[in-house]
C-alpha positions in Angstrom: 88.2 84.7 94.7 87.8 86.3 98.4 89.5 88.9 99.4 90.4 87.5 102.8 92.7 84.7 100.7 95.6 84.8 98.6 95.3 86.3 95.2 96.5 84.7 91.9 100.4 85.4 92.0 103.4 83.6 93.3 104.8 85.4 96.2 108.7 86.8 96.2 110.1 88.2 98.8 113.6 90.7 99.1 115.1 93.6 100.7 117.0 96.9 100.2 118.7 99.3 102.4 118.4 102.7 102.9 120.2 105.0 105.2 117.6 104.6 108.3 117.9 100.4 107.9 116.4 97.5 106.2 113.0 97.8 104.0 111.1 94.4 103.5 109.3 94.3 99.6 106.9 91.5 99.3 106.0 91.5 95.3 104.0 89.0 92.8 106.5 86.9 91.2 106.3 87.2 87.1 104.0 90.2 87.3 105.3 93.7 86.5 103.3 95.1 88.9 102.2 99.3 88.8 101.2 99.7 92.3 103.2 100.1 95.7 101.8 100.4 99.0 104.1 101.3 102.1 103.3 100.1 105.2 104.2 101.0 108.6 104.7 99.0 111.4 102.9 99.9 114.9 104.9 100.3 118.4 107.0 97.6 119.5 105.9 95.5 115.7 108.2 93.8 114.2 107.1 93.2 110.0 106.5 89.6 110.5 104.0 90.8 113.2 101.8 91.9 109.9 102.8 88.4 107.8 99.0 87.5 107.9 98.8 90.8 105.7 101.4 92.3 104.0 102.3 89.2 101.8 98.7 88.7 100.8 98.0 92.1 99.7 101.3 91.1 97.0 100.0 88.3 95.3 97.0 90.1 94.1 99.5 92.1 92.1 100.7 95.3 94.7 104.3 95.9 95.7 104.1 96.2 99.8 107.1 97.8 101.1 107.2 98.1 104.8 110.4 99.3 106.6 111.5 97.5 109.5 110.9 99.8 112.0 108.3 100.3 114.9 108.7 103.9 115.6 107.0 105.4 112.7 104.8 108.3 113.6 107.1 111.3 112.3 107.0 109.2 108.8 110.4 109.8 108.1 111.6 106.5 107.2 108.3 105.2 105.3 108.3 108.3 103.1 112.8 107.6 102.2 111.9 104.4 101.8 108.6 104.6 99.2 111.4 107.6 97.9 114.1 105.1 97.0 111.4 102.6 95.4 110.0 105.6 93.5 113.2 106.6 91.8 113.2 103.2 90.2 110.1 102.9 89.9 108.3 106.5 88.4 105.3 104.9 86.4 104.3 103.5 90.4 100.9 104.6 91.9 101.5 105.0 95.5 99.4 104.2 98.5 100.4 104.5 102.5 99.1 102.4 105.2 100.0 101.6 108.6 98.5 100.4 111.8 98.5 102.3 115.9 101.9 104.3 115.0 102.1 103.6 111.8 98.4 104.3 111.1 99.4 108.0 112.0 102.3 107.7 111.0 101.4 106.8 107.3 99.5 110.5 106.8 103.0 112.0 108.0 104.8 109.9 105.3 102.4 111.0 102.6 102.7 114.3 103.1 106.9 113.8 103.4 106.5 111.6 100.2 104.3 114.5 98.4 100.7 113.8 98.3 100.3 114.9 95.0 101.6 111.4 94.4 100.1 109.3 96.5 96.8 107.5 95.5 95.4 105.6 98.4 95.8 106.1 102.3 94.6 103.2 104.7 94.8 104.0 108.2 94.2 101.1 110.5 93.6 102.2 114.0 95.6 105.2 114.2 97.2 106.7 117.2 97.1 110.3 116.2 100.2 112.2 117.1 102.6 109.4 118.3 106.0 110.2 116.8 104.7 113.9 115.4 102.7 115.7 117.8 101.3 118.6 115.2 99.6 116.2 112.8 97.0 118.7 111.9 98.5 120.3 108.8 99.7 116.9 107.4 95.8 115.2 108.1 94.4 118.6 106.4 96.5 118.1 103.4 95.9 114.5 102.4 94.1 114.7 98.9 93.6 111.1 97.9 90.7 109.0 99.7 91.2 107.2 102.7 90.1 104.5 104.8 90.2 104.9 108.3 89.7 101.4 110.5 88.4 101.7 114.1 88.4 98.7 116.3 85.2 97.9 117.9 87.2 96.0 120.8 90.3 98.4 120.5 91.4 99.3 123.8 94.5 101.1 123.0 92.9 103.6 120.4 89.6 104.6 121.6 87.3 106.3 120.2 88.2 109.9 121.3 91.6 109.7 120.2 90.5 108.7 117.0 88.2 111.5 116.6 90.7 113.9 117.4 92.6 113.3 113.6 88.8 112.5 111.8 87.9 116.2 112.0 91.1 117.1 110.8 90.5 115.4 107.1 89.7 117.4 104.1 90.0 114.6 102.0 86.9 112.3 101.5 87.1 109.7 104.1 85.7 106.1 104.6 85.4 105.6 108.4 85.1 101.7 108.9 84.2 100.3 112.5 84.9 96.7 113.0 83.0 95.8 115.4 85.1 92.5 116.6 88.8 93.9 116.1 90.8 94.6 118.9 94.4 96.4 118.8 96.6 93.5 119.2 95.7 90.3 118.8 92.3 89.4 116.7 92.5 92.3 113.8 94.5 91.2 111.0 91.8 88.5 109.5 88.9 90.8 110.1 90.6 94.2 108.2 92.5 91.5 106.0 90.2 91.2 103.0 89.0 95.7 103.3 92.8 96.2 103.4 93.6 94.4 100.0 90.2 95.3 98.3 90.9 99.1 99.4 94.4 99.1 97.5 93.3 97.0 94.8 90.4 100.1 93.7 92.2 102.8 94.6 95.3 101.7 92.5 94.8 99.0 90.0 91.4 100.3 89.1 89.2 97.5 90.6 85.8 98.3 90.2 84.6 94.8 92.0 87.0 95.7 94.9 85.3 98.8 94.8 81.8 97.0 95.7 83.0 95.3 97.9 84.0 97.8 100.2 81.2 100.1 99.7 79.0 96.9 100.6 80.4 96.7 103.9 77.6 98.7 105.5 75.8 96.0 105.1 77.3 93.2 106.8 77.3 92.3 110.4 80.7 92.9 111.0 81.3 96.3 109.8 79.7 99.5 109.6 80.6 102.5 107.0 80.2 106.0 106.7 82.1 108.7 104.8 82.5 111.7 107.4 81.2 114.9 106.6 80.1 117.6 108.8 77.0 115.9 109.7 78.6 112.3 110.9 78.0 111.4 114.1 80.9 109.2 115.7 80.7 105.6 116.4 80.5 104.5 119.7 78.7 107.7 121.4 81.8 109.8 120.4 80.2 112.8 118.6 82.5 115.3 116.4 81.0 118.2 117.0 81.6 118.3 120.1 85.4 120.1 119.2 85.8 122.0 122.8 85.5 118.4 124.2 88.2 116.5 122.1 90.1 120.1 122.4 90.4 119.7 126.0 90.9 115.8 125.8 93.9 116.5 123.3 95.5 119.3 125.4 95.7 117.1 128.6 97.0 114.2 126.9 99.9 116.3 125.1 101.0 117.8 128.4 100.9 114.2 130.0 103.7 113.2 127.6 105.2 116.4 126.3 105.2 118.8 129.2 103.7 122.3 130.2 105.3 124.2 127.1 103.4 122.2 124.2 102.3 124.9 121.6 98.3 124.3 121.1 97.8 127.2 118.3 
């Protein structure tokens, strides 16, 4: 079976309610499944924006959880949310994802959640900082791998801005650039079949899923590296040029936050 289609379970669909509002669960019907991903939904998204997505990822056999909710960068409802699930659910391996906001905003819910139990992070085109301005501490304490997706075409999150959280990582990270996804419109059925294959190593185990996304350095459409001190950013973006990004990072927090942002 491809990745980029649906997986061999029935799909169910519910919802429970938490104190910050409604949480959609998409789940594989007559399949106890072990494995929850939350998602988090990118500015101005709605959850049915990600429908093409979230509901796939379930019938291969992962719980997706995804609060309804497009102001997700401080992380604070996707980490009550995976919180509530969790208490009913201990025997769970957790994963975090999210896309623009919610791309950020997943690291900030991991770290809320306690990354000592999360399992997987999947960060698709992540707008650093929105919601949470000091995201430093919480990128440097991620522990599990992640996947971070830049769009080729994205003209929201460019390539700077993304570079800004990469050198922040500790945590052994797979940079993915896509060369045809944009922010908006086109992404979904490119990142589709990395984004379940991703999930489906790091929490069921999947060594074919595994392949697969190490392959991807080999197609057309992607390219993959794991960042070390020694990468060289996509798209003439180079990371050790820190002073650079520094400077880039300081003006853009006093554009939205003011004069009497704290940069130590």
């Amino acid at each position: 079976m491809s990745y980029d289609q649906k997986g061999p379970y029935e799909l169910g669909h519910t919802i429970f309610r938490i104190k910050e509002g409604m949480v959609h669960v998409w789940f594989p019907k007559n399949h106890s499944a072990k494995s929850c991903v939350c998602f988090l939904n990118g500015t101005f998204a709605p959850s049915f924006y990600y429908r093409g997505l979230l509901p796939i990822l379930a019938t291969w056999g992962v719980n997706v959880i995804c609060p309804e909710n497009s102001f997700t960068g401080n992380g604070i409802f996707g980490s009550n949310a995976m919180r509530s699930y969790f208490e009913k659910y201990p025997d769970t391996k957790i994963g975090f994802s999210g896309h623009s906001q919610g791309g950020s905003g997943a690291v900030v819910a991991a770290n809320l959640f306690g990354v000592d139990k999360v399992s997987s992070v999947f960060c698709i085109e992540p707008a650093w900082g929105m919601g949470r301005w000091r995201i430093k501490d919480d990128i440097e304490n991620i522990t599990s791998d992640v996947f971070v997706v830049q769009g080729g075409e994205d003209n929201n999150v460019y390539p700077w801005w993304l570079a800004i959280g990469l050198r922040y990582f500790k945590a052994k990270v797979y940079h993915g650039l896509a060369h045809k996804a944009d922010h908006i419109y086109k992404w979904q059925p490119i990142v589709k079949p990395v984004f379940i294959a991703w999930h489906l190593w790091k929490l069921k185990g999947d060594e074919k899923a595994g392949e697969f996304i190490k392959a991807l350095g080999k197609s057309d459409a992607w390219d993959l590296n794991i960042i070390n001190d020694d990468f060289d950013f996509q798209n003439g973006t180079d990371t050790s040029k820190i002073d650079m990004f520094r400077s880039v990072e300081i003006d853009w927090a006093k554009i939205n936050y003011g004069n009497d942002v704290d940069f130590s």
